[in-house]
Structures are given as C-alpha cells and as structure tokens.
Phi, psi and omega in degrees: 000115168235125190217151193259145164259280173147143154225135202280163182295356165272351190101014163300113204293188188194042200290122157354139164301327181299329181271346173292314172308321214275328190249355193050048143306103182239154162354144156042052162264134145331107162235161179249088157320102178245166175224099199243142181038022194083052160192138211282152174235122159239124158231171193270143144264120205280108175325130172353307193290302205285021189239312203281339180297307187260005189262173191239148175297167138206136196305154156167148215277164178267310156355291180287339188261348159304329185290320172317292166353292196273307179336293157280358177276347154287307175298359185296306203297338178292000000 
C-alpha cells in the first residue's frame, strides 16, 4: 500500500486514515520509531490488555528466555 501523506509545519506526521487502519493505530496508542535503511517504521506499541487478550501460553526454558532477552535488547538498540 502506498498513499501520500503530509507533514505539519511542526514536522507532525499525519498518516492517512487507511494506514492507520491498516497497522491499528487508534487514538493516544503508544508507536515505536525507528530508522532502517533510510526510511522512518512506525509499529503500534500494543497495551498490556491487548497482549493479555491474545497471548497464549508458552514453555520456555530460562536458558531461551535469556537469549530472547539479550537478543532484543539488542535489536532494540539500532
């Protein structure tokens, strides 16, 4: 999907309603910015509730949730 947007005279985004939909971006939610290959990534951060809502259990060893661990606190770090 590519559709053009607009940026404000503060430098305020403005994404479309369809990309807003498209990514579920609702009102005052929490997104995370980033900058890959030159080009700005807005993801939605999803609220507690909306995590507690869909998750599932799952086995893991604390051996694998340390590697999870160091893993994204790395990719966190770029």
């Amino acid at each position: 999907m590519v559709i053009v947007g607009r940026v404000g005279s503060k430098g305020e985004l403005f994404p479309p309603k369809e990309l807003r939909e498209a990514i579920g971006l609702k009102p005052h939610m929490k997104v995370l910015y980033r900058v890959q290959d030159g080009k700005l990534i807005v993801e939605p951060i999803p609220s507690i509730e909306d995590i507690l809502k869909e998750a599932k259990p799952v086995k893991i060893s604390v051996e694998e949730f340390y590697r999870f661990r160091k893993e994204l606190s790395r990719r966190l770090e770029y």
